[in-house]
N, C-alpha and C positions, 0 to 999 in steps of 0.2 A: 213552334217557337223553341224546343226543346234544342235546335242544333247552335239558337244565338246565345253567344256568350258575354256575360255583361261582367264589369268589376267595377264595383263599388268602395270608393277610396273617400272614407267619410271617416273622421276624428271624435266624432260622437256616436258612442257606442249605440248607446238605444236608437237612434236615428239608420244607426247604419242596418242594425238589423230589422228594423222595420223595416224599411228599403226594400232590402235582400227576402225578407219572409213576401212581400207583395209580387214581388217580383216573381221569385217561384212558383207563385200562386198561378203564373200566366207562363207558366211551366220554361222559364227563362232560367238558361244554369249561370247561377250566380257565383263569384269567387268577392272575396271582401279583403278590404286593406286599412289598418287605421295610420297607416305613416307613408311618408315618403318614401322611405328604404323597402318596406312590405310590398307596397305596390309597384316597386318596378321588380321586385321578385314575380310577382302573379304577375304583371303584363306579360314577360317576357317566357314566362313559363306557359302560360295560357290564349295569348295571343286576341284578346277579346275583341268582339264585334262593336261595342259599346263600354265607353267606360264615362262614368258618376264620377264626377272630378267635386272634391269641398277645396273651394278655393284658399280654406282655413284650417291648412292643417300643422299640426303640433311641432312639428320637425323642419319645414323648410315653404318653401314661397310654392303654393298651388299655380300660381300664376308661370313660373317658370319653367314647373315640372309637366304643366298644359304644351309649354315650346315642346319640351324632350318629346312628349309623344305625337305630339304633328310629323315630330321629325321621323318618328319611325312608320312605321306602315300605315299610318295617317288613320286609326279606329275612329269612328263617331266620337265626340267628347261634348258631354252634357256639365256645366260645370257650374255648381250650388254654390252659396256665397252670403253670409248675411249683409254684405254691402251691396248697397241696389243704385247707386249714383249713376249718372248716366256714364261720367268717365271710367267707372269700375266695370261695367259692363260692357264696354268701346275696347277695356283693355283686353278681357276676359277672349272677348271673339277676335280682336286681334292675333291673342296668343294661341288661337287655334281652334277655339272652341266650336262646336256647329251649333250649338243651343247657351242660353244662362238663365237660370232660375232663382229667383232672390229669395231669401226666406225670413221668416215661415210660409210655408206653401203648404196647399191641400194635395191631398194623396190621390186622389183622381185627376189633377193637375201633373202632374208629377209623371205617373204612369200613361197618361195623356202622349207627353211629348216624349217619354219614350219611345211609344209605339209608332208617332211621327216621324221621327229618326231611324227607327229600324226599314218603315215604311220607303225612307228615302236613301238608303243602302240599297243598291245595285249589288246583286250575286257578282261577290269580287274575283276577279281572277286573280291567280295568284300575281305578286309582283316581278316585274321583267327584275329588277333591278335594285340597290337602297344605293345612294347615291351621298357619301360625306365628303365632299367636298374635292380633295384631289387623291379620294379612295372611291371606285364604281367597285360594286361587287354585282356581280351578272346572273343573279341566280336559276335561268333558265340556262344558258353554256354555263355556267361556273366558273364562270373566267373575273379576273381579277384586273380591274387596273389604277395602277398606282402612279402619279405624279406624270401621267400620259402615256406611260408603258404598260402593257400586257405584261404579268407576273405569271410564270409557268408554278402551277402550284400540284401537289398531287393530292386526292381526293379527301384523302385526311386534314392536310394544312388546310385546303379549305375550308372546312368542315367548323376548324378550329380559329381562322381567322374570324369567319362571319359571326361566333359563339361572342368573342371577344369584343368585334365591332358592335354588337347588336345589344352588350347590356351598357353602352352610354359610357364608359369612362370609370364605370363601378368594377373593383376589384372583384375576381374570382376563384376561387379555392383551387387546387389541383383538382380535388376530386368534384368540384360541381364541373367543370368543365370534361370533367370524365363524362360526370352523368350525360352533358348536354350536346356533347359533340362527337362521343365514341357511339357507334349501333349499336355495338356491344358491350356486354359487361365486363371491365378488367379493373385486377385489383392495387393494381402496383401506379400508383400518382404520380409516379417520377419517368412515364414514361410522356408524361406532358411536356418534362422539358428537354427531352428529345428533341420533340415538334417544334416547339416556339425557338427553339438553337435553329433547325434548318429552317423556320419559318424565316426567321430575324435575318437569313443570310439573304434573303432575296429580297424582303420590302423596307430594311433595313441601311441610311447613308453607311453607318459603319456598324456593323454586327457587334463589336468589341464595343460599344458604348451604345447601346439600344435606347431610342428615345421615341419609338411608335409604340412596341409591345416594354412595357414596364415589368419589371419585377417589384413587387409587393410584400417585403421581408416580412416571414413570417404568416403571409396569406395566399399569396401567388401572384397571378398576374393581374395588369390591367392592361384594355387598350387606350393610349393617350387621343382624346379625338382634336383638344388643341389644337397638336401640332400640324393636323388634316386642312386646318384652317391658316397656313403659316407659311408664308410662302418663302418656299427656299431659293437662295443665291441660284444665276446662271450657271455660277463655277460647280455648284454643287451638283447640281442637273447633269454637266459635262462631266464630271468625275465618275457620277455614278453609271451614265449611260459608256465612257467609256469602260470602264470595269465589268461592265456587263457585257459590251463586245468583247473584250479579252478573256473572260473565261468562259465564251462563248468558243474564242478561234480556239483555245487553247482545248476543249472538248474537243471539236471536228479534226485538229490536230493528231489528241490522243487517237483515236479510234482508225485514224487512216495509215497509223506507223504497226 
């Protein structure tokens, strides 16, 4: 059990590390979160097989932040709740959840339907694709496509686009995006906005007014995933695909003179 990774995002501290210490005991590596902002730090840093959702937590709606992680690589979500109503529960597993557990609940109850759920996890492969709406990112080719176009990206913007897409709409540092999206270690955080400059020039209506990748004064970037969901003018479609033939012809151009 030692390779499953569970995260427990519970608002009550003794609760949570009871949890986590039981947990370990069935030599399961646990990661813990008491907030909403915590836990999409460890999801996304940790990638767990299993995540302990308290439907009640301090910071923001359990229920909604259950959508955020359907939406990403879809983990097991087991989700605690001291409302036990039947619509509370209806909503719970709508929003994603594969399990709900009302409390107070006994501890062999609990460790029960974890092992249930780990039980019915299938050795995942990794995923073909994440798929936000009019953004596919391809992560077996690494190919990109945006708004029905294949995006030519080179293996760093990639690197950096999926960093972006993948923490939800949450701002990110220069230098966490160092950490998360460079192999290597470099010191200088201004060479991020290198990247996100030629990134912006390709998935970008107008580069000079960026409305996918955000700047974040004073923190860095965000990616906006709204606008993923927004569907743009015809005119805008043809603007952009003509401008992408034009400095298309005008490459094969340069290079034949």
């Amino acid at each position: 059990m030692g390779s499953v990774c569970i995260e427990i995002i519970e608002g009550n501290p003794h609760l949570r590390s009871l949890l986590g210490w039981h947990l370990q005991q069935l030599e399961y590596r646990v990661h813990q979160a008491a907030s909403i902002y915590q836990a999409r730090e460890v999801f996304l840093s940790h990638q767990p097989t299993l995540v302990v959702l308290d439907a009640d937590l301090p910071d923001g709606d359990g229920i909604e932040f259950c959508r955020w992680l359907h939406r990403q690589q879809q983990p097991l979500i087991l989700m605690l709740s001291a409302r036990n109503s039947e619509a509370d529960i209806v909503a719970g597993l709508k929003a994603g959840a594969d399990d709900y557990l009302s409390k107070p609940f006994g501890m062999q109850e609990f460790l029960a339907r974890v092992e249930a759920l780990i039980r019915r996890k299938r050795t995942p492969a990794a995923p073909a694709y994440l798929d936000y709406g009019t953004l596919q990112i391809d992560l077996v080719q690494r190919r990109v496509r945006f708004q029905g176009e294949f995006i030519d990206l080179t293996p760093q913007e990639f690197s950096l686009l999926y960093v972006l897409a993948q923490a939800g709409g949450v701002p990110l540092s220069r230098s966490e995006l160092l950490r998360r999206a460079w192999p290597d270690a470099i010191d200088n955080p201004r060479t991020i906005d290198t990247h996100v400059l030629s990134l912006r020039k390709k998935v970008e209506l107008d580069p000079r007014q960026p409305n996918l990748i955000q700047t974040i004064r004073n923190v860095g970037y965000r990616f906006n995933m709204e606008i993923l969901n927004t569907n743009i003018s015809q005119s805008q479609t043809t603007k952009l695909a003509r401008e992408r033939f034009n400095n298309q012809r005008s490459t094969l151009t340069s290079s034949q003179v």
